[in-house]
C-alpha positions as CSV (number, residue, x, y, z in Angstrom):
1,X,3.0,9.7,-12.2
2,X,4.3,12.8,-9.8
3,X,2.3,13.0,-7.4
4,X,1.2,17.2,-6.9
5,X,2.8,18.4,-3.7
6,X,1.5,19.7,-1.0
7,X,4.6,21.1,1.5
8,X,4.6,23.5,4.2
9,X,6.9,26.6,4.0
10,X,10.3,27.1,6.0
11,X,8.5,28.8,8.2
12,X,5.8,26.4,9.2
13,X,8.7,24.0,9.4
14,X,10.8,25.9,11.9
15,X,7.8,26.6,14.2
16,X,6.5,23.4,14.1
17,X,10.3,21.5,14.7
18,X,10.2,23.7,17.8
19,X,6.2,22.9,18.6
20,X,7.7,18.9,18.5
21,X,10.1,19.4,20.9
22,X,8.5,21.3,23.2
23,X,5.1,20.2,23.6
24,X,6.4,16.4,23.2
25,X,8.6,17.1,26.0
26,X,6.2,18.4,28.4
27,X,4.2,15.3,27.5
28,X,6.8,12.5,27.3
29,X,8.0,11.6,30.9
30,X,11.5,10.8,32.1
31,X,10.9,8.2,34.8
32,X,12.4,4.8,35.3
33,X,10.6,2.4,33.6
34,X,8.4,0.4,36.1
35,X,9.5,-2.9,34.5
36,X,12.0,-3.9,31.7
37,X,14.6,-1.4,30.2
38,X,14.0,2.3,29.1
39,X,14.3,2.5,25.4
40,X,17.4,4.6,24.3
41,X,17.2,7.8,23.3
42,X,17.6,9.1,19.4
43,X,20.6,10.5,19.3
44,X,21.2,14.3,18.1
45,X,23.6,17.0,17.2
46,X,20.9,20.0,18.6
47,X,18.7,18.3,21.5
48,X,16.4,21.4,21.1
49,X,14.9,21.2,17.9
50,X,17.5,18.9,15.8
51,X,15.2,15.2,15.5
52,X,11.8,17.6,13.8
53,X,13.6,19.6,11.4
54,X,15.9,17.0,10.2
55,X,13.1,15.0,9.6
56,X,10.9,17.3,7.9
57,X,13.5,18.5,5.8
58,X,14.0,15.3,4.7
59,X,10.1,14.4,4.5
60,X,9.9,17.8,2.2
61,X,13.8,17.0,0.0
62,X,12.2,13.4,-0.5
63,X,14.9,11.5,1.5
64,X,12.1,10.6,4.3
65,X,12.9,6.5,3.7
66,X,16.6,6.9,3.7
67,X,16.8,9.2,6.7
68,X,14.9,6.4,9.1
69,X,16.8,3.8,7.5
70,X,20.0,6.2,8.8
71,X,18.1,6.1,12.8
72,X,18.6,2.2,12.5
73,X,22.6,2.5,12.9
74,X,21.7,4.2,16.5
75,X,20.0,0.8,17.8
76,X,16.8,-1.4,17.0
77,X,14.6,0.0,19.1
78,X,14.8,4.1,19.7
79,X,12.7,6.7,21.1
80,X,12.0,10.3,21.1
81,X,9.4,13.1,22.4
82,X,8.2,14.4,19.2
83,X,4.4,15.1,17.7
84,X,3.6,16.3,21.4
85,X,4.3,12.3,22.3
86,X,6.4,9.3,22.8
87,X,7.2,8.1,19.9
88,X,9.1,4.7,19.0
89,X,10.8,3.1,16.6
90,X,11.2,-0.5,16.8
91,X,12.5,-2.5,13.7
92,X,14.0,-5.7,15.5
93,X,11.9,-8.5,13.7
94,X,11.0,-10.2,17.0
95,X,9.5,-6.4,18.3
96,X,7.4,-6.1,14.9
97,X,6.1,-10.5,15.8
98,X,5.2,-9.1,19.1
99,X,3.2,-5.6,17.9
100,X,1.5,-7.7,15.3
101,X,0.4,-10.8,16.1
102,X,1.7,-11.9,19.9
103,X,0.2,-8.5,21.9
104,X,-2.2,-7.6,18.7
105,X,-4.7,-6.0,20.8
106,X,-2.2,-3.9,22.5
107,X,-1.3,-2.2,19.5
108,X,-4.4,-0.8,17.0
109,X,-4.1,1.8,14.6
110,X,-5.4,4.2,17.9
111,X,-7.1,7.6,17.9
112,X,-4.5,9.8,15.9
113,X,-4.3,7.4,13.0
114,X,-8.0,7.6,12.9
115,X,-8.3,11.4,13.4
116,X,-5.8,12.0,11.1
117,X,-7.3,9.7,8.1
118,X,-11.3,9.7,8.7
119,X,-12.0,12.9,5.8
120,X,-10.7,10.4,3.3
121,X,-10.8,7.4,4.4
122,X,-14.3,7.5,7.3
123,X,-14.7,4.5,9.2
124,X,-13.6,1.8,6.6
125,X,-11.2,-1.3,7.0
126,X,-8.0,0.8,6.5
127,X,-8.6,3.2,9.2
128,X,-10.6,1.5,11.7
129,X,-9.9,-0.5,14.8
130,X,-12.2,-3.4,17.1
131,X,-15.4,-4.3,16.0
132,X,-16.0,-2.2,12.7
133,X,-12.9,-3.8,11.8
134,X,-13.6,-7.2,12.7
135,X,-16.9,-6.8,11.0
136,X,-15.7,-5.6,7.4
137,X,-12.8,-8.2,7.2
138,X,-15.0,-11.1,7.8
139,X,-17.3,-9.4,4.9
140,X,-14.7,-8.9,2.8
141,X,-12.3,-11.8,3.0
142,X,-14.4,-14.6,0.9
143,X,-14.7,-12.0,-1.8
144,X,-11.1,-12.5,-2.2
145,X,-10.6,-16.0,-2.1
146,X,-8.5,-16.8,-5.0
147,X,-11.7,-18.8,-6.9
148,X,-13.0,-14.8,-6.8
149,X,-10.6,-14.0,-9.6
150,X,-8.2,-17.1,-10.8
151,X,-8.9,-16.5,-14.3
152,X,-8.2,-13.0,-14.0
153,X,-11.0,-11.5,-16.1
154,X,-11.2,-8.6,-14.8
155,X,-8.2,-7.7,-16.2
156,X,-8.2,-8.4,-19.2
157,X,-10.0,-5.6,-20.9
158,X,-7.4,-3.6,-19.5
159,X,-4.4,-5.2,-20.1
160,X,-5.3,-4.7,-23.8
161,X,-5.5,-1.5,-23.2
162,X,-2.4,-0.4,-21.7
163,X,-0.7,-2.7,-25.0
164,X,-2.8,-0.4,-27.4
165,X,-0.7,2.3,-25.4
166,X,2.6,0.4,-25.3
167,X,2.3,0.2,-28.9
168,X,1.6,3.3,-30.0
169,X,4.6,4.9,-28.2
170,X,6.9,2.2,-30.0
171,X,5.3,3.0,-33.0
172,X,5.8,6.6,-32.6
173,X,8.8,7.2,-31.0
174,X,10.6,4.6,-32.9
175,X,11.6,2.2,-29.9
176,X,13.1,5.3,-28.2
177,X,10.6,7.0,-26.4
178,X,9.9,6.4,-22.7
179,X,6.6,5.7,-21.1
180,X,6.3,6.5,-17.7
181,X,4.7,3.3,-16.3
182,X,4.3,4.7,-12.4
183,X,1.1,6.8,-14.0
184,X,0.3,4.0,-16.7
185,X,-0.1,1.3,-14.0
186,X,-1.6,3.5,-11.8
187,X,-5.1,4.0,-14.1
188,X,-4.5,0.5,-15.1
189,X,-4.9,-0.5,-11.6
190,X,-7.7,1.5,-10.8
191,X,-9.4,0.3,-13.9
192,X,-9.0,-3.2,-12.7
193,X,-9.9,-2.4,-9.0
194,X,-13.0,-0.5,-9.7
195,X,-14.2,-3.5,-12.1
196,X,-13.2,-6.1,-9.1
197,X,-14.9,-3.8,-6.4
198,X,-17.8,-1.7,-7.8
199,X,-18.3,-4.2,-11.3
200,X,-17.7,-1.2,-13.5
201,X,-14.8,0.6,-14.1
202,X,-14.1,4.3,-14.4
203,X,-11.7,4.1,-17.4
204,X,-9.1,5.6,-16.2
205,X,-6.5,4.6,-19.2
206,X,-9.0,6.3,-21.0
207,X,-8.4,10.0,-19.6
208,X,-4.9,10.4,-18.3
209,X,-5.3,13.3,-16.2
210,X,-9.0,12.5,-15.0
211,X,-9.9,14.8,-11.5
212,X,-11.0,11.2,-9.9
213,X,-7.5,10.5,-10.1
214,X,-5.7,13.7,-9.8
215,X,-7.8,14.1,-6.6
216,X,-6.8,10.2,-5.1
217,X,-2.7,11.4,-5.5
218,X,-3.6,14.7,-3.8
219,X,-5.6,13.4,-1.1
220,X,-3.2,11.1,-0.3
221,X,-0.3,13.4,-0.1
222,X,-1.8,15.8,2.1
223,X,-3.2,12.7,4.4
224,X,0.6,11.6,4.2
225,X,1.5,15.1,5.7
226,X,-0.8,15.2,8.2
227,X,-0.1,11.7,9.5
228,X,3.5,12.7,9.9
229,X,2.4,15.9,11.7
230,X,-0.6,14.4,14.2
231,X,-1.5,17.0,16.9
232,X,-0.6,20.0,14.8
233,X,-1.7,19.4,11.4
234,X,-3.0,22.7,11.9
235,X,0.2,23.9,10.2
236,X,-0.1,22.1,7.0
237,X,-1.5,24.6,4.1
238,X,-3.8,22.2,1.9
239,X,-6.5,24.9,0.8
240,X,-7.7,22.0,-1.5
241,X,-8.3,19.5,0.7
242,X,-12.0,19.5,0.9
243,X,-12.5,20.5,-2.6
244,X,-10.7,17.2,-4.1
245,X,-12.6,14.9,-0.9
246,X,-15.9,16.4,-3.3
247,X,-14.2,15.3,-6.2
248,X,-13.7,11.9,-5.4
249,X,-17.1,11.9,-3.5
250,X,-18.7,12.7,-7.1
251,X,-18.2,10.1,-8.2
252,X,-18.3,7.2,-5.9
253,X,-21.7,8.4,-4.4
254,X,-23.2,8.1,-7.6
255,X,-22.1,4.2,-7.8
256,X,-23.0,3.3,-4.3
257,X,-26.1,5.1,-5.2
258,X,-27.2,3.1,-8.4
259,X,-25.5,-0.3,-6.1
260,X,-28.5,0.6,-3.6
261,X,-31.2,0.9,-6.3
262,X,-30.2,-2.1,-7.8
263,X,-30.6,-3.9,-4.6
264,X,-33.8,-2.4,-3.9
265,X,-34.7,-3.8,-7.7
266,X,-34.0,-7.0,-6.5
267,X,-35.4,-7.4,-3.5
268,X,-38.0,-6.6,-5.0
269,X,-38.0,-9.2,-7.6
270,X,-36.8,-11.5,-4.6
271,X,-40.4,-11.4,-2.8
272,X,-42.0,-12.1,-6.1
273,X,-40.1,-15.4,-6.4
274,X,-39.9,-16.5,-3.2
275,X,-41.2,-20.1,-3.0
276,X,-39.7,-20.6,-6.7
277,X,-37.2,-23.3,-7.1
278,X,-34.1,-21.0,-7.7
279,X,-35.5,-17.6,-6.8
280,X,-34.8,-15.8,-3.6
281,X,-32.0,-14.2,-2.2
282,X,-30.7,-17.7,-0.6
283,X,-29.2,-18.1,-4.2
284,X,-27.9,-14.9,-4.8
285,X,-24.9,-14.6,-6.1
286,X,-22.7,-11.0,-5.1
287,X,-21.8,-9.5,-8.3
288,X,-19.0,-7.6,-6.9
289,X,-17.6,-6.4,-3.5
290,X,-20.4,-3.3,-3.2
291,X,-22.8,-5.8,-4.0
292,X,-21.9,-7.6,-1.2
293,X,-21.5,-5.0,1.3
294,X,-24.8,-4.0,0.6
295,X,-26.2,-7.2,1.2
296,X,-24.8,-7.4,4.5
297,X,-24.9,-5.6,7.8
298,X,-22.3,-3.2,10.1
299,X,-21.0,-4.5,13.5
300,X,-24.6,-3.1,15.4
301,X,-26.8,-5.6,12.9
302,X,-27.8,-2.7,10.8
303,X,-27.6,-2.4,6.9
304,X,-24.5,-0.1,5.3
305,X,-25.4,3.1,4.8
306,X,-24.3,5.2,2.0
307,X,-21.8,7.2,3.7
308,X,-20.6,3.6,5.5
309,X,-20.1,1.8,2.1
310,X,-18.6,5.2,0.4
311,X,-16.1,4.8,3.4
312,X,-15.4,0.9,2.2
313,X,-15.4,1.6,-1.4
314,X,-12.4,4.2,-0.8
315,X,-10.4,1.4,2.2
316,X,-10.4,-1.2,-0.5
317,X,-9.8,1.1,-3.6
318,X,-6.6,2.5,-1.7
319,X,-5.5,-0.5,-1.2
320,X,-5.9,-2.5,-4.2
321,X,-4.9,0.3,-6.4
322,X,-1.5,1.0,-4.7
323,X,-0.2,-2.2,-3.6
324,X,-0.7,-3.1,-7.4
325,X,0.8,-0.3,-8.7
326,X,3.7,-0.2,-6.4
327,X,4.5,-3.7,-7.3
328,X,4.3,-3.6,-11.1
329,X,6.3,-0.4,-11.1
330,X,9.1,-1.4,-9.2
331,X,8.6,-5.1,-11.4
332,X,9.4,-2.9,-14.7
333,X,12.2,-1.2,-13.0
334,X,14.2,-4.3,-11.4
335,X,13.7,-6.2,-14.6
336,X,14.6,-3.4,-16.8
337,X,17.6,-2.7,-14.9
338,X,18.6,-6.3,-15.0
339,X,18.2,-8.1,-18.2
340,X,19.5,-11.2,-16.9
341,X,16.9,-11.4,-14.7
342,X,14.3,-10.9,-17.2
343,X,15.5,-13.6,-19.6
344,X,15.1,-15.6,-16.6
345,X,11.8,-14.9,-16.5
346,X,11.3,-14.9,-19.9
347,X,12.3,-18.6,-20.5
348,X,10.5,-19.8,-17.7
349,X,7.1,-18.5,-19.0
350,X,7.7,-19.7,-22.9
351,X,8.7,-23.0,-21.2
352,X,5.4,-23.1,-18.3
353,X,2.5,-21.1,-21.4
354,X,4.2,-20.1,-24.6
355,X,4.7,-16.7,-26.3
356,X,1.2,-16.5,-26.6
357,X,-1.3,-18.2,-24.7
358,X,-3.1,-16.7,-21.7
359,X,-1.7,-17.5,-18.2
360,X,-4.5,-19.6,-16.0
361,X,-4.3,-20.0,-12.3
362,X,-2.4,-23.3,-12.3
363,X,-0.2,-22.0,-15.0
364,X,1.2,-18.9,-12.4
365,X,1.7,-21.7,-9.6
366,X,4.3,-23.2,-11.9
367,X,6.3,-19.9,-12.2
368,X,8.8,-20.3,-9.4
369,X,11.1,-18.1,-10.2
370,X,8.6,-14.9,-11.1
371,X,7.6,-15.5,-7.7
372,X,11.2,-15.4,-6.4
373,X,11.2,-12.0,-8.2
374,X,7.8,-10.7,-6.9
375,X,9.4,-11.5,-3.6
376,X,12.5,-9.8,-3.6
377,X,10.8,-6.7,-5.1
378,X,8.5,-6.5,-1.9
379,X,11.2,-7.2,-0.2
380,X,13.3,-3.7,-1.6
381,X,9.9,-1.7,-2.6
382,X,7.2,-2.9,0.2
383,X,4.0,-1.1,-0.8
384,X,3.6,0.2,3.2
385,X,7.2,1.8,4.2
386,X,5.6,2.5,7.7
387,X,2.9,1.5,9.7
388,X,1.9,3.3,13.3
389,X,0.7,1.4,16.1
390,X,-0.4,3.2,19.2
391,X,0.3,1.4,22.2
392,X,-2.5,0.9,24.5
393,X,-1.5,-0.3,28.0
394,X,2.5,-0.4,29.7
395,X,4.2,-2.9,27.8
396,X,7.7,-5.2,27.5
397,X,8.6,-6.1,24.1
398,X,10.9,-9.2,23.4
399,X,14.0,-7.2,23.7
400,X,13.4,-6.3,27.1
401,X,12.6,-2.7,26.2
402,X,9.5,-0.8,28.0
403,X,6.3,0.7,25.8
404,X,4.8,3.2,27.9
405,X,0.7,3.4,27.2
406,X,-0.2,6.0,25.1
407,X,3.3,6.0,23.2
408,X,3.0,5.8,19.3
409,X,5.2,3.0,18.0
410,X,6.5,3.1,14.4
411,X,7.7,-0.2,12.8
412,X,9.0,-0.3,8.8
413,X,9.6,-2.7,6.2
414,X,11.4,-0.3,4.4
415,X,14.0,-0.5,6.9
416,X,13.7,-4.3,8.6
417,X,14.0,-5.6,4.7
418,X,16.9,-3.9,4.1
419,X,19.3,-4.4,7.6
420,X,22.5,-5.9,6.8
421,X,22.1,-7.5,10.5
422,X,19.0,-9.8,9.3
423,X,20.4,-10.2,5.3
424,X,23.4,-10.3,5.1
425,X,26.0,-7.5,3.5
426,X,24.1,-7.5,0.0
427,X,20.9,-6.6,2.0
428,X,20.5,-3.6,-0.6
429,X,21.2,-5.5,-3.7
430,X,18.4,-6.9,-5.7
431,X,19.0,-10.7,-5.8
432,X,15.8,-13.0,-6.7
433,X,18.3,-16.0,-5.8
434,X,17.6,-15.3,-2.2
435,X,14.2,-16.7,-2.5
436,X,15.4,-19.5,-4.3
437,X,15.1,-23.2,-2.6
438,X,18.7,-23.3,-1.1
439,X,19.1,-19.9,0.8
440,X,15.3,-19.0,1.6
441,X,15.5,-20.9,4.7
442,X,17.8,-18.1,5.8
443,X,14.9,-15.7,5.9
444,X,13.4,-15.8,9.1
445,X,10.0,-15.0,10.5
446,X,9.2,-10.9,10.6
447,X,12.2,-10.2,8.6
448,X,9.5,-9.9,5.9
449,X,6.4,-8.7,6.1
450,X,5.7,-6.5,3.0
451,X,2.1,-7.1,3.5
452,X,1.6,-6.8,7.1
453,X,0.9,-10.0,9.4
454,X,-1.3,-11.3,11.8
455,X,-5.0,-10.4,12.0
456,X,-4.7,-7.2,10.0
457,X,-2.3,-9.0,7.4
458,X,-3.6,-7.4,3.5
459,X,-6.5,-9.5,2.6
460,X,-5.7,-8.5,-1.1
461,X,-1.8,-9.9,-1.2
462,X,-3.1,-12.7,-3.5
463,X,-4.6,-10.2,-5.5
464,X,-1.9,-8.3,-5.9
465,X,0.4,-11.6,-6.6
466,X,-2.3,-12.7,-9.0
467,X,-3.0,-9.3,-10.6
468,X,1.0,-8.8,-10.9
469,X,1.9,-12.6,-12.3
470,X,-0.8,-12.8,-15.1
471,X,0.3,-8.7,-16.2
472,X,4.0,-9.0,-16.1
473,X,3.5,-12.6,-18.1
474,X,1.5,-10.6,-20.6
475,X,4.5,-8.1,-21.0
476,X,6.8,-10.4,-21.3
477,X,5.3,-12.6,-23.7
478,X,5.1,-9.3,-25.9
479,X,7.9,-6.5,-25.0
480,X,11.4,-6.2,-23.9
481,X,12.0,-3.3,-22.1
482,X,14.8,-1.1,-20.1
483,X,15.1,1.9,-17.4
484,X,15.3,4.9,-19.4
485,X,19.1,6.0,-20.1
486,X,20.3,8.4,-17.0
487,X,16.8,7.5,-14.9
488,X,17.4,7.0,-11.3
489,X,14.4,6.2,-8.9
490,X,13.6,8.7,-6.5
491,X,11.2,6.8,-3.7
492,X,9.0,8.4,-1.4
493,X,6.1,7.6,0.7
494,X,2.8,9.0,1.5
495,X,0.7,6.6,2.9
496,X,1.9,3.9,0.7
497,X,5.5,4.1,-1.4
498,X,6.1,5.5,-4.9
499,X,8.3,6.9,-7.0
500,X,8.4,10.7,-6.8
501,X,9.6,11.6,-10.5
502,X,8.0,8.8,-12.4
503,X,9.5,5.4,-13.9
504,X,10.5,5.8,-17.0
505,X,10.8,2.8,-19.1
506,X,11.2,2.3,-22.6
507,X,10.1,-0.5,-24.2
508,X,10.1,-2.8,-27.5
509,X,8.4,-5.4,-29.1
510,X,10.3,-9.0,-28.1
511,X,11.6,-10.7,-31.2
512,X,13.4,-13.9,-30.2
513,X,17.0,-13.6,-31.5
C-alpha cells in the first residue's frame, strides 16, 4: 500500500520555513522561567530558518522519524519557536509518566489538534478532549472487553479470504512472486473492523483499489500534513480534500442511516412487548459498536445524532484499522527477515494448537513467546510515532524543566523505544529475547508505551493483540514466508506509522522438512 502523496512545492516550503521562524518568534517569549529550568534550545547550523526547512525536507524525502530520532542526541527535553509557537520535545520516560497520567489534565490533545483533525475526524474519541471524551470511552470500553471477541469470529471470514489470495499468488507466480502485505492487511483490517464496529463489512479484499479506501490513505496524509503545519495549513495544496471527505461520507452515512432505522424498528417492536417476559429493551443485546452508540446518549443526555455517530464510526475505524495493520505488517517483515525467530514461533504454536486447529482465547494466552514478539515489534514499529499535547497552564516536569502554558509538547515512541540510554547498545536491533522472563525486568515504566497510557491509553490494544495472535497463528500454521530479495522498509508517519513503498513479502506453503 503507498499511500498517494500530497506535498507542498519548494516554494511553499521556503516560505513557510521562514513563516515558522518568524511568527513563532514573535510568539515564543525569551524570559526566565518563573520556576524550574528553561528548556534548552534546539540546536542549528542557520538560526534563521534552519529547524523548518530541515524538517520539512525531511517530512517530504520521508526521513521525518529518523530526523527527530537525530534531535534526541541534543538532550531529552528540547525546545524551539516554530508553527508560530513553543514547541517541545520531551522524550525522557519520566516527562512522557508525567504528560500522561501524573498532570493528565494539564496536557489534552488542545485546540490545534482539534482544528486541524475535525473535517475527518469531527468531534469523535480520537480528536476530542473533556467531557465528549469522557463520555465516548465509557460507551465504548465494555464493547471491547475481551468476552466482545475471544473467539475471534469476526475474523474469520476474512482470514480465509486473504489465504484464497495468498494462494493464488503461490500458485501463479510459482513461490516467487511478492505480495505486498502493507495493502493486503490494510483491506483485511478494514474488513474485520467494519464487521466488529458497524456488523457488516465493506469487503474491501474484495475491490483492491476501492475509493472508500483510496479516500481513508489520502485523507489521512493530507490531515498528517496539516498537523505538522498547524497555524498555516493554508499553504498545503490538497485540492481533493473535500472531495475524498464526500467519498468516505458516502458511504458511512448510508450505515449510520440503516443503524437508525433499525433502532427505530425496534423500539418499536420494544413497546409492543413491553410487559413480556424477555421483551423490552432491558434485554437488548448491542449487536455491534453503532448499535450501541445509538442506544446511548452524548455528554448533554441527548441521543447521537447522525453527524455525532458518523464522527465515532470514523475515531474507532482509524484506529482499529491501523494499529492492526501496522502491527501485522511489521509482524511479516520481522519474521520474514528472521527465520529463526519464526521457527520459534512456529514450534511453539504446533506444540500449544497444532498445524491445524483454530486458535481459542486460552490457546493465545499460552503463546509466550508470540507475545514476546508482538512486544518487541511495538516496541521498533509503535503504531503512533508522535502524539501532541498542548500544555494548558505553567508547568515543571520531573526533570526540572519549565512548560510554559500554551506551549505544544511533542513526546514519541518512535524515539523513547529506541534510545540506547533506556535499552541498552542493541536498542535498534530486533530481539524478542528482551521480553523474555530474565531481562524484561529491565524495562522500566514509560520506556514503552506503544499504545499510549493513562486515561487515554488505546482501548482497542487487546484487539489488536487478539486480532494479531489468532492471524499470524493462522499464517504460520499454513505459509513460510521471507522479505522480498533487495526490499528495504522505508517508514513514514502520517497520523499513524507505515511503510511508504509497501512490504513486499513472498510467501510459500509450510511443508515440515
Amino acid at each position: 500500500m503507498k499511500r498517494s502523496r500530497a506535498n507542498p512545492g519548494m516554494a511553499m516550503l521556503a516560505l513557510t520555513a521562514i513563516l515558522y521562524f518568524w511568527l513563532g518568534r514573535l510568539r515564543a517569549g525569551r524570559k526566565p522561567p518563573p520556576r524550574g529550568v528553561a528548556v534548552p534550545r534546539l540546536r542549528t547550523r542557520f538560526s534563521m530558518v534552519d529547524v523548518a526547512y530541515q524538517y520539512i525536507k525531511a517530512r517530504i524525502e520521508g526521513n521525518e522519524l529518523q530526523w527527530v530520532q537525530g534531535l534526541s542526541k541534543q538532550g531529552l527535553t528540547l525546545t524551539t519557536e516554530a508553527i508560530g509557537h513553543c514547541l517541545i520535545v520531551a522524550f525522557e520516560p519520566s516527562s512522557v509518566q508525567h504528560m500522561l497520567v501524573k498532570n493528565f489534565e494539564n496536557y489534552p490533545k488542545g485546540p490545534t489538534f482539534h482544528k486541524t483533525l475535525f473535517p475527518f475526524l469531527g468531534t469523535g474519541i480520537f480528536n476530542s478532549d473533556g467531557a465528549a471524551w469522557k463520555n465516548q470511552r465509557a460507551l465504548a470500553r465494555p464493547h471491547f472487553q475481551v468476552t466482545e471477541y475471544k473467539g475471534a469470529v469476526h475474523i474469520e471470514a476474512q482470514i480465509n479470504k486473504v489465504f484464497g489470495i495468498i494462494d493464488e499468488v503461490i500458485a501463479t507466480g510459482g513461490g516467487k512472486e511478492a505480495i505486498d502485505v502493507q495493502d493486503l492487511w490494510s483491506r483485511y483490517t478494514m474488513d474485520t473492523s467494519t464487521g466488529f464496529l458497524f456488523g457488516s463489512c465493506i469487503n474491501a479484499l474484495d475491490v483492491p483499489q476501492s475509493r472508500f479506501m483510496n479516500a481513508f490513505n489520502y485523507t489521512q496524509r493530507v490531515c498528517g500534513w496539516r498537523m505538522r503545519l498547524c497555524d498555516y495549513q493554508m499553504f498545503l495544496p490538497a485540492p481533493q480534500f473535500k472531495q475524498k471527505i464526500r467519498e468516505m461520507d458516502e458511504v458511512l452515512m448510508p450505515i449510520v442511516d440503516a443503524a437508525i432505522a433499525k433502532e427505530m424498528a425496534r423500539h418499536a417492536n420494544d413497546k409492543d412487548s413491553e410487559g413480556e417476559e424477555g421483551g423490552g429493551k432491558k434485554n437488548r443485546q448491542h449487536d455491534n459498536l453503532l448499535m450501541h452508540f445509538l442506544c446511548s446518549a452524548d455528554e448533554n443526555g441527548r441521543p447521537f445524532d447522525r453527524v455525532y455517530l458518523r464522527d465515532m464510526l470514523m475515531n474507532f475505524l482509524l484506529a482499529g484499522r491501523d494499529t492492526s495493520t501496522n502491527l501485522l505488517t511489521f509482524m511479516c517483515y520481522n519474521l520474514g527477515k528472521h527465520p529463526d525467530v519464526m521457527e520459534r514461533v512456529r514450534q511453539e504454536i504446533f506444540e500449544v494448537i497444532g498445524r491445524e486447529r483454530k486458535p481459542d482465547h486460552e490457546d493465545i494466552k499460552k503463546l509466550k513467546y508470540l507475545k514476546q514478539v508482538i512486544n518487541e515489534t511495538l516496541r521498533l514499529f509503535p503504531p503512533v510515532p508522535f502524539n501532541i499535547k498542548t500544555c494548558l497552564e505553567d508547568d515543571v516536569l520531573p526533570n526540572g524543566h519549565f512548560i510554559p502554558g500554551g506551549s505544544l509538547v511533542v513526546h514519541s515512541a518512535y524515539v523513547t523505544h529506541r534510545m540506547k540510554e533506556y535499552w541498552g547498545e542493541d536498542a535498534e536491533v530486533f530481539d524478542p529475547d528482551r521480553w523474555g522472563p530474565e531481562r524484561v525486568k529491565d524495562i522500566r515504566p514509560f520506556m514503552y508505551f506503544p499504545f499510549h497510557a493513562g486515561p487515554r491509553i488505546c482501548l482497542g490494544q487487546n484487539f489488536a493483540y487478539n486480532q494479531t495472535m489468532n492471524t499470524i497463528i493462522r499464517l504460520i500454521q499454513r505459509y513460510t514466508w521471507k522479505v522480498a530479495n533487495g526490499f528495504e522498509t522505508k517508514i513514514d508517519s502520517d497520523i499513524t506509522m507505515y511503510s511508504r513503498n509497501g512490504m513486499q513479502i513472498v510467501f510459500e506453503e509450510y511443508r515440515e522438512q
